[in-house]
C-alpha positions in Angstrom: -3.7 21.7 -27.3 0.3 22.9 -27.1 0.1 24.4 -30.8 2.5 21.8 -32.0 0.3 20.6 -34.5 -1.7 22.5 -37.3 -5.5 22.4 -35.5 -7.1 21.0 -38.6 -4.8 18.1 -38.6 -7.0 14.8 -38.4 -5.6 11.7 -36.9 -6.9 7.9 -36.5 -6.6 7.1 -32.7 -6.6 3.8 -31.7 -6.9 2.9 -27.4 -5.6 0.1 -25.9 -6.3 -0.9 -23.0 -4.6 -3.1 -20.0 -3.7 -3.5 -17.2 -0.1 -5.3 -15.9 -1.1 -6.0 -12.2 -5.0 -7.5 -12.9 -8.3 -6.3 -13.1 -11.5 -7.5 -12.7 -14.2 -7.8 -15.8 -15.8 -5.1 -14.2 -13.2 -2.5 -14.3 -12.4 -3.4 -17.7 -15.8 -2.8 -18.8 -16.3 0.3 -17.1 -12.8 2.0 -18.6 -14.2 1.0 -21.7 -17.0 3.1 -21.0 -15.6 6.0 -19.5 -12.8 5.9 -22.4 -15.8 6.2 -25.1 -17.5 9.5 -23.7 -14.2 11.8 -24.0 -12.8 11.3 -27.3 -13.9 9.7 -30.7 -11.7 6.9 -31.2 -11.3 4.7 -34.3 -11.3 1.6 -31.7 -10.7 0.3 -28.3 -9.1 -3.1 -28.0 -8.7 -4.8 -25.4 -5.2 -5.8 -24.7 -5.1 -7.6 -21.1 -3.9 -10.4 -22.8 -1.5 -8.6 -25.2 0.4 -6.2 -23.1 2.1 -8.0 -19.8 4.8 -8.0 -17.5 6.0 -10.8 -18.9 9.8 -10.3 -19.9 11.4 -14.1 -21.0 10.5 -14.4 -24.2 12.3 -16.7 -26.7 13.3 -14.7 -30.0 10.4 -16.3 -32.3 7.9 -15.6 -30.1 8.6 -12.1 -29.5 8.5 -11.6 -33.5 5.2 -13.7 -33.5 3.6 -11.3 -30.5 4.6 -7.9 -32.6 2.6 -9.2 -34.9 -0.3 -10.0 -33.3 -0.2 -7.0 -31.5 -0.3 -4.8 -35.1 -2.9 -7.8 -36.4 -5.1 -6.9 -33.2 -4.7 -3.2 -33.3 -5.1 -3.1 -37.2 -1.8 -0.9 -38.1 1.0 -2.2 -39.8 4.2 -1.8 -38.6 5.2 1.5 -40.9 1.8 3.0 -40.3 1.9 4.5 -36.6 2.6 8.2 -36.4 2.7 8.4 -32.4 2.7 5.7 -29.8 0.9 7.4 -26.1 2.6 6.1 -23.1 2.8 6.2 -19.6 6.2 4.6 -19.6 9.2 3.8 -21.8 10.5 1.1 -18.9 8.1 -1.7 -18.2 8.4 -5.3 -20.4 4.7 -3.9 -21.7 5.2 -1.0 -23.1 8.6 -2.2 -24.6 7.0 -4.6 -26.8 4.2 -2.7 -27.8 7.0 0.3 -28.9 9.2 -2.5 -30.5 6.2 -3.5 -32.4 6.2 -0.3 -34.5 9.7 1.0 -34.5 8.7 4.0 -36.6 6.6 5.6 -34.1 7.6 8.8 -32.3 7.1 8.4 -28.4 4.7 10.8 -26.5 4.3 10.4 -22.9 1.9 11.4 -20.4 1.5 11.1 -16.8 0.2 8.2 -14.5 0.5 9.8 -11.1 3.6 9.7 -9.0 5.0 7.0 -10.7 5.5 9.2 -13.9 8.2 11.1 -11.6 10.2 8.5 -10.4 14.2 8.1 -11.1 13.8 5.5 -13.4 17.8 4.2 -14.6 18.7 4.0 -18.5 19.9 0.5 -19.3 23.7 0.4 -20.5 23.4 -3.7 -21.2 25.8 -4.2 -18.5 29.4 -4.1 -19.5 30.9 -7.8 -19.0 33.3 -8.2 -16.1 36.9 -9.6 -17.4 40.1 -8.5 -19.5 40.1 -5.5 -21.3 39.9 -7.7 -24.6 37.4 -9.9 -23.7 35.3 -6.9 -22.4 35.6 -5.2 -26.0 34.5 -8.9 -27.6 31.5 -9.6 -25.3 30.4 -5.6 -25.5 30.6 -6.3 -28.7 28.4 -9.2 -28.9 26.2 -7.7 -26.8 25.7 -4.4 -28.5 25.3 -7.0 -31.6 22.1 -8.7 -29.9 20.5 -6.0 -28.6 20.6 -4.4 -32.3 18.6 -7.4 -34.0 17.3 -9.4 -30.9 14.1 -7.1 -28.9 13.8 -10.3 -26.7 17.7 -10.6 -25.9 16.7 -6.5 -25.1 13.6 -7.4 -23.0 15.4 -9.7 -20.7 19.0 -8.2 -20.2 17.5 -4.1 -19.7 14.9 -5.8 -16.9 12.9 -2.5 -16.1 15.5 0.4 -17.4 14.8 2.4 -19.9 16.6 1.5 -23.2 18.2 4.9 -25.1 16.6 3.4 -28.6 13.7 4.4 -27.1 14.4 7.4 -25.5 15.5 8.5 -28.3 12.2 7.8 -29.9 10.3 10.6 -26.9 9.3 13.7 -28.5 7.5 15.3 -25.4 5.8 14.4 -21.8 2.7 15.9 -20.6 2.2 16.3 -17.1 -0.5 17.3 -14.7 1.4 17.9 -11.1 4.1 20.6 -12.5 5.7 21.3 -9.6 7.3 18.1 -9.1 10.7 17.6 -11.1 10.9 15.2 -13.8 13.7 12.2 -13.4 16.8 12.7 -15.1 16.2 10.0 -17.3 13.7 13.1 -19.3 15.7 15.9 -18.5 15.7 16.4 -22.4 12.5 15.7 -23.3 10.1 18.9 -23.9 7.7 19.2 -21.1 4.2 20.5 -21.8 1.8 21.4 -18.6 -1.9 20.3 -18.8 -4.0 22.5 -18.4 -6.6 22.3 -14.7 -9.6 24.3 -17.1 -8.8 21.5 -19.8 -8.7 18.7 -17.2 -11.9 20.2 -15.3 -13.5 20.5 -19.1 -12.8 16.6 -19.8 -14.0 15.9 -16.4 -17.1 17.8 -16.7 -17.9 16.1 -20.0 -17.2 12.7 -18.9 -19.5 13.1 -16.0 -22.2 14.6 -18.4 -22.1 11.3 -20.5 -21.1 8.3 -18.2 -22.4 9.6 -14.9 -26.3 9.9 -13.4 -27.8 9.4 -11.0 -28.8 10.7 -6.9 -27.2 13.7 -5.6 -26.4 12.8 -2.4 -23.1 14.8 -2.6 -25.0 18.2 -3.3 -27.4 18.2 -0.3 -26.9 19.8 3.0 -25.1 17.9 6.1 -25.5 18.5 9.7 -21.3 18.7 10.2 -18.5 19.6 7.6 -17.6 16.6 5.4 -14.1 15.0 5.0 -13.3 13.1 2.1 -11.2 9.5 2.8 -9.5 7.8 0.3 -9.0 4.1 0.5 -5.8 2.9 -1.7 -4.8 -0.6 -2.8 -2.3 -1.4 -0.3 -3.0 -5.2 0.2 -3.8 -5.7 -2.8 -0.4 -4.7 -3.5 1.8 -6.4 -1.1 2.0 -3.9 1.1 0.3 -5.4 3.8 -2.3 -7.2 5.1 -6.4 -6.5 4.1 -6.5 -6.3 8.5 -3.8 -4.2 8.4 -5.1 -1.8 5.8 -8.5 -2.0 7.0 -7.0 -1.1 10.7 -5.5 2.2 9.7 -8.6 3.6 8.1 -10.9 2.3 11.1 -8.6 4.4 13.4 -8.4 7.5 11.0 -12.2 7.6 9.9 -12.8 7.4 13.7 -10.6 10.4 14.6 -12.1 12.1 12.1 -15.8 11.7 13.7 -14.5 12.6 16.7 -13.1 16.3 15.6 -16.7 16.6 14.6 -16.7 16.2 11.0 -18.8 13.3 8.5 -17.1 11.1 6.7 -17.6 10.4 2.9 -15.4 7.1 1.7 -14.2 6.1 -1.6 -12.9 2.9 -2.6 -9.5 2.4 -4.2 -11.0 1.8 -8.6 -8.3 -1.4 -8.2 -9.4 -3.1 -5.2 -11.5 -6.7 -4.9 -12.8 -6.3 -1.4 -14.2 -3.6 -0.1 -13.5 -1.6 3.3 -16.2 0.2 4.0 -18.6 -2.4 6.2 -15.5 -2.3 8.2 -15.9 1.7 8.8 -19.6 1.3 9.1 -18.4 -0.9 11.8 -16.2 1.5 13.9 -18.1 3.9 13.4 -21.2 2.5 14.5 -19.2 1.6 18.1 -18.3 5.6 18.6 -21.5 7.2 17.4 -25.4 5.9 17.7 -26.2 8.1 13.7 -23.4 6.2 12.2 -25.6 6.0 9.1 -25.2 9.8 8.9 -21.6 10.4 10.3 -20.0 8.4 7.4 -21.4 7.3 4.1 -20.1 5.8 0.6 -19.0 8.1 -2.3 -22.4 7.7 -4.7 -20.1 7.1 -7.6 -19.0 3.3 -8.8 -15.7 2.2 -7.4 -13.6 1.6 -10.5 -14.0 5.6 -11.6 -11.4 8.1 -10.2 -13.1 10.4 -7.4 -12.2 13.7 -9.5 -15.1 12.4 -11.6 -17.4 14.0 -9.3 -15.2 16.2 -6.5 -16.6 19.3 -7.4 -20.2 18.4 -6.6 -18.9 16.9 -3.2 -20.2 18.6 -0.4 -16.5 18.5 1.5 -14.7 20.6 2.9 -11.3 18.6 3.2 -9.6 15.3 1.8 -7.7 12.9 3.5 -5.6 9.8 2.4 -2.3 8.2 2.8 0.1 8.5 -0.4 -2.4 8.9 -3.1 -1.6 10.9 -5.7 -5.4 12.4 -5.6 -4.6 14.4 -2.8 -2.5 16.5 -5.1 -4.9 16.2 -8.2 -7.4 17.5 -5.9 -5.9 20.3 -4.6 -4.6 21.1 -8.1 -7.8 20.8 -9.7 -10.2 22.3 -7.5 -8.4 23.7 -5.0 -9.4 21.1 -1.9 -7.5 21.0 1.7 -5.9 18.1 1.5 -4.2 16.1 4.3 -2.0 12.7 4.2 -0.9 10.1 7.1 1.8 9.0 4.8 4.2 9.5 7.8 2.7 6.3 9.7 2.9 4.4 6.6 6.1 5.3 5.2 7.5 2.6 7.2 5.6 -0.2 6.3 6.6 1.0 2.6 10.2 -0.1 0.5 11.8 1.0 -2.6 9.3 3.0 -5.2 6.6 3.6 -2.7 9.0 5.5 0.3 9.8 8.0 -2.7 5.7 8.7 -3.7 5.2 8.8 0.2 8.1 11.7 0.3 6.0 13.2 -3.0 2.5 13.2 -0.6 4.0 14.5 2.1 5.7 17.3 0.4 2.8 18.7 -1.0 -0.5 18.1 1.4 -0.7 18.9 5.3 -0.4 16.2 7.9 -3.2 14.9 8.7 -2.4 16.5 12.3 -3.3 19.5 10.9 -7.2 18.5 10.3 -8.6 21.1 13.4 -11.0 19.4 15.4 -14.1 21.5 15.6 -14.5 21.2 19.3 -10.7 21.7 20.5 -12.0 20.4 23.4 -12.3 16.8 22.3 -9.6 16.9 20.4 -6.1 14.8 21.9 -4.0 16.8 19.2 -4.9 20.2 21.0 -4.5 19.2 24.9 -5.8 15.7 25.5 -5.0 13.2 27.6 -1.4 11.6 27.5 -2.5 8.5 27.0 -4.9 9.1 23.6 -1.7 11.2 22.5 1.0 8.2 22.7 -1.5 5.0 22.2 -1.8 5.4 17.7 -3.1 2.6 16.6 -1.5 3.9 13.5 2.2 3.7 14.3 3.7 0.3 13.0 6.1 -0.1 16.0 2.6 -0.8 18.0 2.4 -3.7 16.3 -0.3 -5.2 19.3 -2.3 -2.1 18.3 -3.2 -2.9 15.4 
């Protein structure tokens, strides 16, 4: 809705959907049917299977999966106006792009990742005499010309300049954070909060019913904690994880307020009987002083915010903290200091994005000062975090 195209031009859009890291039947099906209630589409196809990390391919079978990727889909190779795309890096989205070569690139945001300094590939210029440098550049600007699979494997996860030149424009939700140099060029175009909070609004209308826990009256303030998917992405241990949100959801009871949790939409086991847990040990009306999001686990938590009874958010480095506070204009507060740590490479720089834009979580005020160890307790609760990874017995 920039004004770049004429408003009564129609288009044929086609959604594919996947996932690189794995998902479980559950999520897929429940994308599906979110995806379906905010724009007509001329299909959905499923493309787990189709759309990997997978980078070693042989030559013939990189021909043979652009073709069963435009077989799948239904296009033919000359027939795709736009490809939509998180990234222009990743193995996946390089062979879907590859597939139709005609396509113009448009890119929209997928959180903090969107922002990070991705490198453009230069193919690596071969070590040896000036001669046989020119000769196997040579050779190797050759390959990459008529071989995508040569391409896939030599650029690993840069971005390749064929298809950066390709990017017409990137759309982006969180504004204030700089775009990588990689884009410096490409136009950017801010989304809209009324849009977002329009789709949102319509996609709650359609996919959501049901109790409205959220809407009625509480005897304290509620906080809103956000689970991530930390084990399930290396990170660390389920224990671990589940450790630092026992300790946080505790302190948050304890400055007085309820808790409501929310499950990462990519995590297989669940964390909250552990909070029940802890909880329970701290308070006797633990049933009341922390309770589950009333929305299924795979959908976002901006699904249903606004009708959240909460008066603050806390997480560690997810990017809903600032989608939150963007949106809807929600106190939000990260702990991303105590995990930033425990973090390498990609996720230090996301941590540094949290922390830039959402208050400690040091700065949640208790409601009863009193009780609270941040405003003139005890030594000892002070320096004894459970949180900080250098108490390792803590944990």
């Amino acid at each position: 809705m920039d004004g770049s195209s004429p408003a009564d031009e129609e288009h044929e859009d086609y959604l594919l959907l996947y996932e690189t890291a794995g998902v479980s039947e559950h999520f897929k099906t429940g994308l599906a049917e979110l995806a379906s209630t905010v724009w007509t589409w001329k299909r959905i196809i499923w493309a787990y299977d189709l759309l990997t990390s997978e980078r070693k391919y042989g030559q013939l079978q990189i021909f043979r999966i652009h073709r069963l990727i435009r077989d799948t889909i239904g296009i033919d190779a000359s027939s795709a106006v736009e490809i939509w795309a998180c990234f222009v890096n990743r193995p996946s989205e390089k062979i879907l792009l590859d597939s139709y070569p005609e396509a113009k690139i448009v890119l929209y945001e997928d959180g903090l990742t969107s922002y990070l300094p991705f490198e453009i590939s230069t193919m690596s210029w071969p070590p040896g005499t000036r001669f046989r440098r020119r000769i196997t550049g040579a050779l190797i600007a050759g390959l990459s010309t008529i071989s995508p699979a040569f391409r896939l494997r030599k650029a690993a996860d840069k971005i390749e300049r064929h298809h950066l030149r390709r990017v017409t424009k990137f759309y982006s939700l969180l504004h204030e954070i700089p775009i990588h140099d990689a884009l410096e060029n490409v136009p950017r175009f801010q989304v809209g909060a009324s849009l977002m909070r329009d789709v949102i609004d319509e996609a709650c209308r359609d996919a959501l019913s049901g109790g409205n826990e959220h809407c009625r009256a509480s005897a304290n303030p509620r906080i809103l904690l956000l689970g991530q998917a930390l084990s399930r992405n290396g990170i660390m241990s389920y224990a671990h994880e589940a450790a630092i949100y026992r300790r946080i959801a505790e302190q948050i009871v304890e400055r007085g307020y309820d808790v409501v949790w929310k499950e990462h939409p990519r995590i297989s086991t669940p964390f909250f009987p552990e909070l029940l847990d802890t909880i329970g040990n701290v308070t006797a009306d633990a049933s009341t002083r922390i309770m589950e999001a009333n929305l299924p686990h795979i959908y976002p938590i901006e699904l249903v915010v606004s009708r959240m009874n909460i008066v603050g958010c806390v997480s560690g480095t997810s990017a809903a903290l600032l989608y939150l506070k963007w949106l809807y204009g929600i106190k939000t507060y990260t702990f991303a200091e105590t995990l930033i740590p425990l973090m390498t490479g990609a996720d230090i720089l996301m941590s540094e994005m949290v922390k830039a834009h959402a208050e400690p979580f040091s700065g949640l005020q208790s409601l009863n000062a009193t009780k609270d160890p941040l405003k003139g307790g005890s030594p000892e609760q002070v320096e004894h975090d459970p949180l900080n990874p250098t108490q390792a017995n803590s944990i």
